[in-house]
C-alpha positions in Angstrom: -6.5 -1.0 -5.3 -5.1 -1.7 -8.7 -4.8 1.4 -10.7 -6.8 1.2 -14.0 -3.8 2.5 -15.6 -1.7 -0.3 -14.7 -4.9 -3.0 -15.8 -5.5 -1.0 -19.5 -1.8 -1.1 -20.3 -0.5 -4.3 -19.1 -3.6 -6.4 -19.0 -1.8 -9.5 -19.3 0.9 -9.0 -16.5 -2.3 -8.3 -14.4 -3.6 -11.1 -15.0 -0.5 -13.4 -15.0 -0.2 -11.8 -11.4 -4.0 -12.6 -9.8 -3.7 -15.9 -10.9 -0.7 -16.1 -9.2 -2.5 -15.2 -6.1 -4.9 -17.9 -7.0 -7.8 -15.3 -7.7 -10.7 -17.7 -9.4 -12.1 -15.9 -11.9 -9.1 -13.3 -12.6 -9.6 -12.9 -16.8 -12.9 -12.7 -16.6 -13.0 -9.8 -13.6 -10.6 -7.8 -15.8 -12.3 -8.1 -18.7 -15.4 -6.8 -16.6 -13.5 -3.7 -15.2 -12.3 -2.9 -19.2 -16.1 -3.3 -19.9 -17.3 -1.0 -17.5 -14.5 1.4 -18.5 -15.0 1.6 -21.9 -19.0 2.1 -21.4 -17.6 5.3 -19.3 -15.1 6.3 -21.7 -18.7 6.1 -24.6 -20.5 8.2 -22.1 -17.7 11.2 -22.1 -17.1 10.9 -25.2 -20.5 11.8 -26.0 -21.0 13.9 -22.9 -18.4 16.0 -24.6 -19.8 16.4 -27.8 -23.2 17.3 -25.9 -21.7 20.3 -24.2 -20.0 21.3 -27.1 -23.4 21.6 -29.4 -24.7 22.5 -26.2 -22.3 25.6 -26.4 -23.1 25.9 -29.7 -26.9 26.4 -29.9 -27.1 28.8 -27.1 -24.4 31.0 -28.8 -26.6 30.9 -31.5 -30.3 31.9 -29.2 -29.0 35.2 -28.9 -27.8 36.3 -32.5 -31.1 34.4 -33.8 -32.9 36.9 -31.8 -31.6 40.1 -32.3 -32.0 38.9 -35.8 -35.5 38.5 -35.5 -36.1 35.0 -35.8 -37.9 34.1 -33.2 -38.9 30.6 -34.6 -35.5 29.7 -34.8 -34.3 30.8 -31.5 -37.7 28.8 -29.9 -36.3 25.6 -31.6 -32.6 26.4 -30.9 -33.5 27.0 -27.0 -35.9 23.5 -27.2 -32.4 22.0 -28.6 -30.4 23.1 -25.9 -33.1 21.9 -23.2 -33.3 18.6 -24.8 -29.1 18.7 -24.9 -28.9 19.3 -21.5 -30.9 16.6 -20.6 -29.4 13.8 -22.5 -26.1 15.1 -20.7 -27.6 15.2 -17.6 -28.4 11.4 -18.7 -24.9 11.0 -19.2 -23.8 12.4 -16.5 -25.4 9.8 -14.4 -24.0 6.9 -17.0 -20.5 8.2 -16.0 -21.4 8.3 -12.0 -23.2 4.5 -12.2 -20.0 3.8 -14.2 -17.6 4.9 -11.8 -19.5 3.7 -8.7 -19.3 -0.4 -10.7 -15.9 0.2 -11.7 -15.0 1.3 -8.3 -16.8 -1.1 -6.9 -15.3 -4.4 -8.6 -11.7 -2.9 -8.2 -11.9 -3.2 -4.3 -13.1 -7.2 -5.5 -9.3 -7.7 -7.1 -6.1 -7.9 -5.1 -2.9 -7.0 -5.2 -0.2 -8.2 -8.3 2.7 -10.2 -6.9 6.2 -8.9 -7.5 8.2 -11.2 -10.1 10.3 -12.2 -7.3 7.2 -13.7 -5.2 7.0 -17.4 -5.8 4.6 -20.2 -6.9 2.5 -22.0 -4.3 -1.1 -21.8 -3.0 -0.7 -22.5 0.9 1.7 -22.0 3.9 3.6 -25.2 2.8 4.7 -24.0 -0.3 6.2 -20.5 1.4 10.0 -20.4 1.1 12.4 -20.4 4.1 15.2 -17.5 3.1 16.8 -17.5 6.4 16.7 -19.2 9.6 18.4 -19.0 13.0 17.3 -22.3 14.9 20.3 -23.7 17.6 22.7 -21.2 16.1 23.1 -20.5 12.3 21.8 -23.1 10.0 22.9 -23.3 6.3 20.1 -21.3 4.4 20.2 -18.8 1.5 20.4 -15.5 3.0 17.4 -12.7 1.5 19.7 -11.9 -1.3 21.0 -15.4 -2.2 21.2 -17.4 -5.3 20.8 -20.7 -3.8 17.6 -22.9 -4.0 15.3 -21.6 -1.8 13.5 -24.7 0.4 10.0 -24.7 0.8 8.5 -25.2 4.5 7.9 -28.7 3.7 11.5 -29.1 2.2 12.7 -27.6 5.1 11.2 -29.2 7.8 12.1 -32.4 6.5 15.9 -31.2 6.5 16.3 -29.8 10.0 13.8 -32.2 11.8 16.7 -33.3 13.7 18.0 -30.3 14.5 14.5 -29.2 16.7 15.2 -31.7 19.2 18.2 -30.1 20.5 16.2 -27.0 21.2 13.8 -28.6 23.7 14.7 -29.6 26.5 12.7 -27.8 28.9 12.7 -27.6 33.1 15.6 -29.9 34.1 16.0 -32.2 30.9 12.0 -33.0 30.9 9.2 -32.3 28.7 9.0 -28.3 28.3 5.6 -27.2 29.6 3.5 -24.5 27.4 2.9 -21.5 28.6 -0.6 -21.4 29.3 0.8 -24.3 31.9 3.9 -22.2 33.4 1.5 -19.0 33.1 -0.5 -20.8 35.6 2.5 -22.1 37.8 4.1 -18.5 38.1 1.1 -17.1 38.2 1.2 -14.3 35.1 -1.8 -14.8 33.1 -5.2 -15.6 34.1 -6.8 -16.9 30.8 -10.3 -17.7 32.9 -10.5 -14.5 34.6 -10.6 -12.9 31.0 -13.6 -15.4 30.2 -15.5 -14.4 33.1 -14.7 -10.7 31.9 -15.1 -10.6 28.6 -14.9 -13.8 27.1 -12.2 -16.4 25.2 -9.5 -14.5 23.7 -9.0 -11.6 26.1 -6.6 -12.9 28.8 -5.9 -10.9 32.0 -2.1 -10.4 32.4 -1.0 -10.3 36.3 2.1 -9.2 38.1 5.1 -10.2 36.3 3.4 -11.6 33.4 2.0 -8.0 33.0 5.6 -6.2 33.7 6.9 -8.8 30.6 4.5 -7.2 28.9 5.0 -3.5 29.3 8.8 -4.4 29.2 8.2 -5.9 25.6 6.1 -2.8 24.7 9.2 -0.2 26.0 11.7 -2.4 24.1 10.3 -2.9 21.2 9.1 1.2 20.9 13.1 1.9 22.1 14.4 -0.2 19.0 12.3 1.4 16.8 13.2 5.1 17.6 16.5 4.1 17.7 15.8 3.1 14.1 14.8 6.7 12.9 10.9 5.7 13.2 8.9 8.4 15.3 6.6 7.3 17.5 2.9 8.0 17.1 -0.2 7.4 19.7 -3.0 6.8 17.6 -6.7 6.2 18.2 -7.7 2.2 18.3 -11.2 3.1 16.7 -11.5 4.3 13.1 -13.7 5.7 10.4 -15.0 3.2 7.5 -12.8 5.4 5.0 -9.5 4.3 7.2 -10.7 1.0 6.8 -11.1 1.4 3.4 -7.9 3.3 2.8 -5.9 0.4 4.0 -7.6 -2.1 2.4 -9.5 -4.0 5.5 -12.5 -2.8 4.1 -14.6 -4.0 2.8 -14.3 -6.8 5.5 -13.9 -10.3 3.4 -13.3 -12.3 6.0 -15.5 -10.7 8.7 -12.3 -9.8 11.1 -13.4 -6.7 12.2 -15.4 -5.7 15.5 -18.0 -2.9 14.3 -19.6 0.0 16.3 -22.7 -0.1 14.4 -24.1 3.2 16.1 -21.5 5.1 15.3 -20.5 2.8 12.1 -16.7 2.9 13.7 -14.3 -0.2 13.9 -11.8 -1.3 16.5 -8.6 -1.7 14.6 -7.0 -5.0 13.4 -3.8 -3.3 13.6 -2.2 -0.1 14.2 -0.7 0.1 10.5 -5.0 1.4 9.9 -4.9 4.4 11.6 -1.2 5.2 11.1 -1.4 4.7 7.3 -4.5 6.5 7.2 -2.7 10.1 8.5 -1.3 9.7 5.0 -4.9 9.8 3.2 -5.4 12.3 0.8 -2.4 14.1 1.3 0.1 15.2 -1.3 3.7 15.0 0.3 6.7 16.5 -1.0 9.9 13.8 -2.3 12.0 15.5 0.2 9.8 14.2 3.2 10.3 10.5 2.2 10.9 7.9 3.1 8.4 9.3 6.1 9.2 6.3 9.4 6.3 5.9 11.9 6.1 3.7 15.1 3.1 2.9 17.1 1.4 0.7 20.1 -1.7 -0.1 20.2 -4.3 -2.5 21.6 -5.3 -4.7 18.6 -8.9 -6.8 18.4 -9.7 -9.2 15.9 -12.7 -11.8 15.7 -10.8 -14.6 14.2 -14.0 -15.9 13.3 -13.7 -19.7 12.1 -10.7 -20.3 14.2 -10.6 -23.3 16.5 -8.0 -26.0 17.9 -4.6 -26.3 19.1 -4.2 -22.8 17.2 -6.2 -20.9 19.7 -4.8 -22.1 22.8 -3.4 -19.8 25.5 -1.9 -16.8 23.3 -1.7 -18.5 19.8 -4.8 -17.0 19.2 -6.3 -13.8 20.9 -9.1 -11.3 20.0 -7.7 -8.5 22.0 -3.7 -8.0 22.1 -0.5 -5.6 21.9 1.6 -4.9 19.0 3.8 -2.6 18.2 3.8 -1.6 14.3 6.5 -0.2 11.8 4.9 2.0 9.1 7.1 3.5 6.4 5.7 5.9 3.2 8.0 5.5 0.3 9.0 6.7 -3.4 8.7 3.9 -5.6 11.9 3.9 -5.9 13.7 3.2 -3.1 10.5 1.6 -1.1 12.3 -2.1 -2.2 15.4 -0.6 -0.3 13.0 0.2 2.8 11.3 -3.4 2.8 14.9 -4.8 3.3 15.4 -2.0 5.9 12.5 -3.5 7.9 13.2 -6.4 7.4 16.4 -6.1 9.0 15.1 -4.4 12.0 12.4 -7.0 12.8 15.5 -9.8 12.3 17.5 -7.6 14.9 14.6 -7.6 17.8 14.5 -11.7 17.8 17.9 -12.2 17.7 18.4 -9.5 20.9 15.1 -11.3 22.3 17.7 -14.9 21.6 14.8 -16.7 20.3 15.0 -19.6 17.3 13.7 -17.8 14.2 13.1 -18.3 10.6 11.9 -16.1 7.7 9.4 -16.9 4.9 8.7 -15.6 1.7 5.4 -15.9 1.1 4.1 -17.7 -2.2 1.5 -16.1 -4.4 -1.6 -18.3 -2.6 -0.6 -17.3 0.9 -0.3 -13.7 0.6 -2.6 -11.2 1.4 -5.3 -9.4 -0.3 -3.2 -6.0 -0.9 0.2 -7.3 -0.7 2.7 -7.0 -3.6 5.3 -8.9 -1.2 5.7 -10.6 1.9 8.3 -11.5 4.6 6.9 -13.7 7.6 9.0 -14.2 11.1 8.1 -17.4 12.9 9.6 -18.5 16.0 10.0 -21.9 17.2 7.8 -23.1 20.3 9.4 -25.6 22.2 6.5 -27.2 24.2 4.4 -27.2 21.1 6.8 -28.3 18.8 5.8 -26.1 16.6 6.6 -22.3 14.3 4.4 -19.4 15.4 4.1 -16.4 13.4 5.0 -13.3 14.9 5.6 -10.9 12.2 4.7 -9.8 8.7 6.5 -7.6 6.7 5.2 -5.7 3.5 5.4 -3.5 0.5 2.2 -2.6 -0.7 3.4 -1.2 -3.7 0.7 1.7 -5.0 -2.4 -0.5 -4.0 -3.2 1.1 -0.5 -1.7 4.4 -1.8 -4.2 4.7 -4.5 -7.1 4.3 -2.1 -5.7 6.4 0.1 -5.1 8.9 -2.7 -2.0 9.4 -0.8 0.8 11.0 -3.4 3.9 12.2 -3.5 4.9 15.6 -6.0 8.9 14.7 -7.1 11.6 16.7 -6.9 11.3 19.5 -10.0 8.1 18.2 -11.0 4.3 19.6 -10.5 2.5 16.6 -11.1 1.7 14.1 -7.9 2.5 10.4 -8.2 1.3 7.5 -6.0 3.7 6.8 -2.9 4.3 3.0 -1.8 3.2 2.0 1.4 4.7 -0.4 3.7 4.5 -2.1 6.8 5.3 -4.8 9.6 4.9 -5.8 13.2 7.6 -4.8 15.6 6.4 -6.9 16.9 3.4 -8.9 17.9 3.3 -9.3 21.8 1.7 -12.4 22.4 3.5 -15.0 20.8 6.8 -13.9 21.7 5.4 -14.1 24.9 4.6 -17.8 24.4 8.2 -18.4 22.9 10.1 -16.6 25.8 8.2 -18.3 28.3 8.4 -21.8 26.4 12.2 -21.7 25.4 13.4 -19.9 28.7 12.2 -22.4 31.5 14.7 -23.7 33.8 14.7 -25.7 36.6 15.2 -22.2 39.0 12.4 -20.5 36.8 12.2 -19.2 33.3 14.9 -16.5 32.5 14.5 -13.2 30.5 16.9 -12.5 28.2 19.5 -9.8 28.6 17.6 -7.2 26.2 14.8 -6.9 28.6 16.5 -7.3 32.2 16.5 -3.5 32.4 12.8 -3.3 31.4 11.5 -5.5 33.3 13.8 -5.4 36.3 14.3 -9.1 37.0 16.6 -11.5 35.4 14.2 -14.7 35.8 10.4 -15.4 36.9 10.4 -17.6 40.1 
């Protein structure tokens, strides 16, 4: 969450920021958190000038006493009962305080960076960088050019799609729910009858893809300096919290209501969360973490040509990059990761572009974010498979998780950041998709050693 440093001493950047996230009402729940500050800020104030007559008087029950003024020290000892319960009074104005004021801070998101752009939906996200039938002219992450929106774009290279399809001997590509079924590798009914829509059943050499993917993509990371971690898929409410998925706006997350756990949305939950409550050393940082994990989300409200085959999933695999950063140089990290997650797709030889997220289409506790799509041939369509981000302090703050730097004694906020390394199931779709042949659909050379084969037949 926003510190209430940051909001008292630049309101007005604060501000400027939520609206650029399109956050209704952003003035007006500032000036609320301000309010309910400044009523705590009253209540110490005078909290503090209780204890101090407080101190006072009974200093004074004892000389008034030995002095022999017993009246006196009867109406100094009712003072300091009456003293101690006006502060006790207090002391529950600053708790109710505290409670409302942390509270309405987990109701505010996360300030966009400067560099984050205008926009208030997916169409208005800007295109950096994009690798479609080879290298297209686009402004790299660091370039000066105009930076084309994802309508602007897709108006320019319309004609270029074309000349990726193709599919199975010159025809119409078939999606991959349809070649899943030819070659037999996924079993989207057998999941139904299972467990329900949303939790396919991966068979033979649909399921080696998918372990191969899983080896890969772990492989790539390690070889990046990130160490691997196996952590549980079921977490606390204060994990949840931590990261930011709770409280749950959008009603995501499956919850164990006996045990009040939740299955995690994504790995970067539990991973982040070793980091709660922990003061780390500068020397330590930037701290790399991998992991795969089974990931379950509800996606309630989701419906159409979105949620066919594996656009759309409640149960999947991804593998997650996870970095814990000095302010500082966390800018230099997102650019790291960045980099990496470019690397896998163009090793995976799949048609890719990158997105910078406007203001409207980021999420909740984002400062800035990077999105990988890959093109689906049979669908004609992008598919997300990646998102990359800094977090700034807003995780870090409700994690409590700090840093102390070099020659310093007092603890600061780390940034957090992280980014899916990837997501399995629509790179599944994409390989599948853009891969068929008329002899089969071929893996790309990356995998061959993971999986074994060079095409499915």
């Amino acid at each position: 969450m926003l510190t209430l440093k940051l909001i008292t001493e630049d309101t007005e950047r604060v501000i400027r920021g939520l609206e650029k996230k399109h956050f209704t009402g952003a003035r007006e729940a500032i000036d609320e958190v301000l309010a309910v500050d400044r009523r705590r800020r009253e209540a110490q104030q005078q909290l503090d000038k209780n204890l101090n007559e407080q101190k006072q008087q009974s200093g004074m029950i004892g000389r008034l006493m030995k002095e022999g003024k017993r009246d006196e020290a009867e109406q100094a000892k009712q003072a300091v009962t009456a003293l101690k319960e006006r502060s006790k009074q207090l002391e529950e104005t600053m708790g109710q305080a505290q409670d409302e004021m942390n509270r309405l801070l987990c109701q505010i998101p996360n300030i966009p960076y400067d560099e984050v752009p205008e926009g208030r939906e997916a169409a208005d996200n800007r295109v950096v960088k994009s690798n479609l039938n080879g290298p297209t002219p686009s402004p790299s992450l660091n370039g000066g050019e105009h930076i084309p929106t994802v309508a602007e774009f897709d108006k320019e290279n319309e004609h270029l799609l074309p000349s990726i399809q193709g599919g199975a001997g010159g025809g119409s590509p078939l999606p991959h729910w349809e070649l899943a079924k030819k070659y037999n590798l996924i079993d989207f009914d057998l999941g139904v009858k299972i467990t329900g829509a949303g939790f396919p059943v991966y068979i033979g050499k649909g399921a080696q893809l998918q372990r191969a993917l899983i080896n890969f993509f772990l492989d790539e990371a390690r070889a990046s300096g990130y160490t691997e971690v196996m952590p549980p898929t079921v977490v606390n409410a204060a994990s949840g919290y931590g990261t930011g998925q709770l409280p749950d706006k959008e009603g995501q997350m499956y919850h164990c209501e006996v045990d009040d756990f939740y299955l995690i949305p994504t790995a970067e939950v539990p991973v982040t969360n070793i980091y709660r409550d922990e003061i780390l050393d500068e020397a330590q940082l930037p701290i790399k973490n991998c992991a795969y994990t089974e990931c379950f989300r509800r996606e309630a409200g989701s419906y159409g040509k979105d949620v066919r085959g594996l656009n759309r999933l409640h149960e999947f695999s991804k593998i997650e990059i996870v970095r814990i950063d000095t302010p500082e140089h966390s800018k230099e990290s997102h650019k790291e990761m960045l980099a990496h997650v470019e690397g896998l797709l163009k090793k995976l030889e799949l048609p890719y572009r990158i997105l910078l997220l406007c203001g409207g289409d980021q999420s909740f506790t984002s400062a800035i974010c990077y999105d990988f799509e890959v093109y689906s041939e049979a669908q004609g369509r992008w598919l997300e498979v990646s998102s990359v981000s800094n977090f700034d302090t807003y995780q870090a703050n409700r994690l409590k998780c700090r840093y102390r730097p070099a020659g310093s004694k007092k603890p600061e906020l780390c940034h957090t950041l992280n980014g899916s390394a990837l997501a399995l199931p629509r790179i599944v779709a994409a390989l599948l998709e853009n891969n068929q042949t008329p002899e089969g659909i071929r893996i790309p050379k990356a995998l061959q050693k993971y999986t074994g084969f060079d095409i499915i037949d």
